[in-house]
N, C-alpha and C positions, 0 to 999 in steps of 0.2 A: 259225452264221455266215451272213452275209446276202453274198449274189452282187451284183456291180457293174453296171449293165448291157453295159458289155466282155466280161464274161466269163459272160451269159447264155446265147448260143449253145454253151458247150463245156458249161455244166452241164443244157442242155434237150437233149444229147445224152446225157448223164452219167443224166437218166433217161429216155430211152427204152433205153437198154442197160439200166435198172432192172426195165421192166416187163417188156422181153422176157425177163430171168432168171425174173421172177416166172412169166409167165403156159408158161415151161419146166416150172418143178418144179411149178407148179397149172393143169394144162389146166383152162381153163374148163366143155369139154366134159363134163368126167370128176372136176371136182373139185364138192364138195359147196359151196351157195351159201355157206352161212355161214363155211366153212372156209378158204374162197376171199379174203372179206371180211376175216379174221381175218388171214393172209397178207399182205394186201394191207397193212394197217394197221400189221402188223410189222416189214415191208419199209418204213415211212416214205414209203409212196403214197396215204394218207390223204388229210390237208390236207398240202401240202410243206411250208409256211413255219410247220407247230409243231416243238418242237422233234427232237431223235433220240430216239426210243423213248418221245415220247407220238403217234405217227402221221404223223411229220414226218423234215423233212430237215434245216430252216434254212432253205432253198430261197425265193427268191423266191414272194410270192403269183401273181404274174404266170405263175410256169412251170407252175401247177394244171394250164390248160387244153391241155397236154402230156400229160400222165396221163392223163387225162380221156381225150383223143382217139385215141391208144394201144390202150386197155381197150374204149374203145367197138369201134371199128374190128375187136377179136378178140373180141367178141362177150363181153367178164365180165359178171358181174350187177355191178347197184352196189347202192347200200345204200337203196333206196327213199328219196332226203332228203325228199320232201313230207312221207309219213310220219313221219319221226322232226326234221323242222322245228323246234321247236321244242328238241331239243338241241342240235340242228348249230348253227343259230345264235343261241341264247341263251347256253342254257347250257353248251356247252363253251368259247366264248372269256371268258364269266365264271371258269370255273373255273380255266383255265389261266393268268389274270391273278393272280387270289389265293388258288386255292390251294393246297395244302400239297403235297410230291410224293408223298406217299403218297394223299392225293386224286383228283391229275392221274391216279398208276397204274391207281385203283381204278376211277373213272366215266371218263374218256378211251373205252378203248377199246371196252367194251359201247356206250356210248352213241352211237359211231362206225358199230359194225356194224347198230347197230339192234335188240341182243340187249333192251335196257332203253331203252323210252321214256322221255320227261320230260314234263310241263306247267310249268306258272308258277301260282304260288300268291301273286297280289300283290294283285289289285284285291278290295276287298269293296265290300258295300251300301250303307257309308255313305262310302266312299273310294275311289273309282272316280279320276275327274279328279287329283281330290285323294291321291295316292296316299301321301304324307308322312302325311297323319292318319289310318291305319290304325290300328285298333285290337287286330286281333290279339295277345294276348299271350304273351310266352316269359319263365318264371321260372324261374330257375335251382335247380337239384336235385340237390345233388352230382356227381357226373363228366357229368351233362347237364343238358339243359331240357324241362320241363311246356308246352306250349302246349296253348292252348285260343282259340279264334275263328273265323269262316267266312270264307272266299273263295266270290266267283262268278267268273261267266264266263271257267272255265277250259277252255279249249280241250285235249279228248284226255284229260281227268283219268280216264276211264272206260279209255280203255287204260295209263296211265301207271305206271310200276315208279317211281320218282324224282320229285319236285319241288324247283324251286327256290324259297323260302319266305322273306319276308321279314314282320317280327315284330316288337312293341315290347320291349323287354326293360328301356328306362327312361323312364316317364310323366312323371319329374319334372322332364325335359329339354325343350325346345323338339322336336318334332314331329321335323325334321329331324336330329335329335340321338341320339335313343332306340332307333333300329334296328337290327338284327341280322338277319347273311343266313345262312339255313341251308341244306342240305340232306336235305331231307323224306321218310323212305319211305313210300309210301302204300301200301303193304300192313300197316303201323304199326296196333294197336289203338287205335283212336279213331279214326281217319281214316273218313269215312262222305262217299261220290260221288251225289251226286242230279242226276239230268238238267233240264237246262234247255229246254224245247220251244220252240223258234223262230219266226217269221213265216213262217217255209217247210216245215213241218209238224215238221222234224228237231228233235236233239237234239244237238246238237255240241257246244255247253257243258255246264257242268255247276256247278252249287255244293259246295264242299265244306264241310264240316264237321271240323274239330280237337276234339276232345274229350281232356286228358287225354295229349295223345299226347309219348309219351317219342322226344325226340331227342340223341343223345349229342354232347358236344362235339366228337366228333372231326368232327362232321356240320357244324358252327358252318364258314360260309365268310369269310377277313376277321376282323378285330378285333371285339369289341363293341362296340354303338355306332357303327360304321361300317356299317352295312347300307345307309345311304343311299348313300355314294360308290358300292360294289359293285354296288347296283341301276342305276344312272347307266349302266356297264357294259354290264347285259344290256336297258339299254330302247333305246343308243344302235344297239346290234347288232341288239334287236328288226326297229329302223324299217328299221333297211337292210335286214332279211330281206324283210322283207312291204315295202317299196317300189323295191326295190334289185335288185331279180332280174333277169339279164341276158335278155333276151328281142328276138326277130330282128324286122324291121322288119314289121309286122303282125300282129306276135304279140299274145297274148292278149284282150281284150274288143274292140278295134279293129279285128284281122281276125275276129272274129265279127260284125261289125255291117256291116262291108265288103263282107262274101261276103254279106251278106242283101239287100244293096244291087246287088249284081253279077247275081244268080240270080232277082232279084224287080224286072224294071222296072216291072209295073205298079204300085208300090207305091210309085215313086217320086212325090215334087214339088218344086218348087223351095228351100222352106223348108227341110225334112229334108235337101238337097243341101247348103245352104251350111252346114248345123249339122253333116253331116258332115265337109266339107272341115276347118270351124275343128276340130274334136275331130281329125281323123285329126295335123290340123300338130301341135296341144297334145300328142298320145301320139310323134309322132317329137320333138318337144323334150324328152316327158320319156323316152323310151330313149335318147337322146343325153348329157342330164344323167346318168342313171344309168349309161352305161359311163365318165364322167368322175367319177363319185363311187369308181367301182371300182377305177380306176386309183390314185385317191388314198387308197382302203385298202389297196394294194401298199404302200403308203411308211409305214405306224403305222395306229392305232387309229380306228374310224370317230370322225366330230364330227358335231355339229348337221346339217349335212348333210343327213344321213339323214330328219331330221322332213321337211323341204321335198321329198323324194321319198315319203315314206307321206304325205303332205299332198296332192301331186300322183295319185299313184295311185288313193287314196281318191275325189277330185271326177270322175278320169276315168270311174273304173268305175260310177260313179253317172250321170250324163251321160250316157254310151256306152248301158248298160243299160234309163234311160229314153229313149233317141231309138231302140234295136232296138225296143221296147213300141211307139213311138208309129207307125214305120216299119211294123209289119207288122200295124197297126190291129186288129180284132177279133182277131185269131192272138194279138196278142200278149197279149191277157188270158185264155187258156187255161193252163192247171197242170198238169201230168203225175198225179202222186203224191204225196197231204200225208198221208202214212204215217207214221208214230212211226219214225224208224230213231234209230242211233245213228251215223254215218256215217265212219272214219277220214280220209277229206280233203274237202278242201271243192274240188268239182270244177264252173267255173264254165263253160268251155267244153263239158262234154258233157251239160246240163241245156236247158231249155227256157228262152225268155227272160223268161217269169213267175218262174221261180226268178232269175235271174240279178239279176233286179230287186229283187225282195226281198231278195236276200241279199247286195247291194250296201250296202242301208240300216248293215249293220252294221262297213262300211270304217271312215268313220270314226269310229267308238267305238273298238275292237280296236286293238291296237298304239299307245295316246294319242289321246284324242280331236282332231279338229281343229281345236278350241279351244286346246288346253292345247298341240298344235303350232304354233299363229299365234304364241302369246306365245312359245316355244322360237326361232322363228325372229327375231322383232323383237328380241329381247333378245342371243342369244348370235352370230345371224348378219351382222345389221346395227345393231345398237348402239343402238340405243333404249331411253328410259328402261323400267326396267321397272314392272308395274302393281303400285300400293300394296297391301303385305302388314299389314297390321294384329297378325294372328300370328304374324308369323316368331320373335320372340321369347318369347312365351308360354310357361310349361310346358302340353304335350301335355298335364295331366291338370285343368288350368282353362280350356280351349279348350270354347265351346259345343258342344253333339253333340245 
């Protein structure tokens, strides 16, 4: 059941009388992290607004930050979300859209605590932009599917229990047509993880390789053939993860470049001054945008929207990053450590601003490049023709490659 906003006040009372039962029978102090977690998700203090007994209430999306504030305040652990990012918001609102409830039972809740990571297994080498003409293929093999093909630049696949995998399963279709969304174990025979080494010594990506690898229907997310709509899904949610994040007025790359500004006058001049001022206004327009995109994921499913904030975030952190470079002159072409790691988040505030800069480059590619977001936006948000497709209709297996 969804709450009126009349009758918000009696249900954001409704849980804090929820947490305090909880954090009664699980001292924080005394109760085991993950057990704590576990608790917490059962009790429908997860996300409130999924449903009862996948982590949820019904509850308004609006009354989270009740929860939230509650749990902080008594000191629980949460569930590290940077880290498990890529569940939280990919793929658990993919799954809980289409899939099955023995689905929802089985990934919901691990994926919540953070017991089993996720990556995304979408883009490859020769389908990046172009994500519709992957070539990945999945053939059907009695009670599952054969797949075989590679993904890159999967983000976390070196820690990942899960992927979300999307896969040709009919070439004779139009591109857009022949899809299938699955769910991927990568602990799976044939699954094989190779690091990707970055412009900033790291490995954060990775390529995968499918060989072979058996996935059973029960794994299949969506209809066959529908893997496109279900992707739609987890790319709309992608963009509001990675552009969408609610952050306090100076937060992120902006008060990094401020406090460099505040603590380094010699370093100041007139030029760098007004390029700050314009970049600090452009980051409060877009934290303003984005707690008004938030409000409007209270009321249904993100939309387009969301490109025009990864669109925004992307230019800023690129901008921000090269005017800290330019700002702290010789300092800023300095580099800590271009070490092989393999790194679980990508931590952009507590690096040097040679990394920050580099590893800005790859805003916007990550989450849709910001090409393939300009045309997201002309088209779905302000009504413009869209640009000539030549093969939208083709079969996927007479398309050049």
């Amino acid at each position: 059941m969804n709450a009126t906003g009349s009758d918000e006040p009696t249900r954001a009372a409704e849980l804090r009388d929820r947490v305090a039962a909880l954090l009664a029978a699980h001292d924080p102090a005394t109760t085991d992290r993950l057990d704590f977690l576990r608790a917490r998700f059962d009790d429908g203090l997860a996300w409130v607004h999924f449903p009862e007994g996948l982590g949820g209430l019904g509850a308004p999306r609006s009354l989270q930050p009740v929860v939230t504030a509650a749990l902080e305040a008594a000191g629980a652990p949460d569930n590290d979300p940077r880290r498990i990012g890529i569940g939280l918001g990919m793929a658990a609102p993919t799954i809980l859209q289409f899939g099955t409830e023995e689905q929802k039972r089985r990934f919901l809740r691990p994926l919540w605590t953070g017991e089993e990571v996720w990556c995304q297994l979408f883009s490859e080498p020769g389908a990046g932009s172009d994500l519709a003409a992957l070539a990945t293929r999945a053939v059907r093999d009695g009670d599952g599917w054969t797949v075989d093909g590679q993904k890159v630049w999967t983000s976390s696949a070196h820690l990942a229990r899960w992927a979300i995998l999307l896969a040709r399963t009919d070439p004779a279709v139009p591109k857009h047509r022949g899809l299938t969304y699955f769910l991927c174990d990568m602990t799976a025979p044939g699954v094989e993880v190779r690091p990707l080494r970055q412009i900033t010594g790291e490995a954060e990506f990775n390529e995968v390789f499918l060989t072979g690898v058996r996935i059973p229907d029960a794994h299949r997310l969506g209809e066959v053939g529908d893997g496109w709509r279900v992707a739609q899904t987890t790319l709309m949610n992608e963009r509001v993860a990675i552009g969408g994040t609610a952050v306090p007025r100076e937060g992120g790359m902006i008060g990094v470049v401020a406090d460099t500004w505040r603590h380094r006058p010699e370093l100041r001049t007139h030029d760098l001054h007004q390029r700050l001022l314009r970049l600090w206004v452009d980051a409060e327009v877009a934290r303003l945008t984005g707690e008004r995109l938030r409000q409007q994921l209270r009321l249904g499913r993100p939309g387009p929207e969301g490109s025009g904030m990864k669109l925004s975030f992307a230019r800023l952190n690129q901008e921000l990053s090269g005017l800290e470079v330019e700002l702290l002159a010789e300092d800023g072409l300095t580099y800590g450590d271009w070490t092989m790691t393999r790194p679980e988040l990508v931590d952009f505030t507590g690096r040097d601003a040679g990394y920050r800069y580099l590893r800005a480059k790859g805003n916007s590619i990550e989450g849709g490049t910001s090409e393939v977001l300009l045309n997201i936006i002309a088209e779905r948000v302000l009504g413009l023709p869209p640009e000539p497709r030549t093969d939208k209709d083709l079969p996927w297996k007479d398309l050049p490659r």
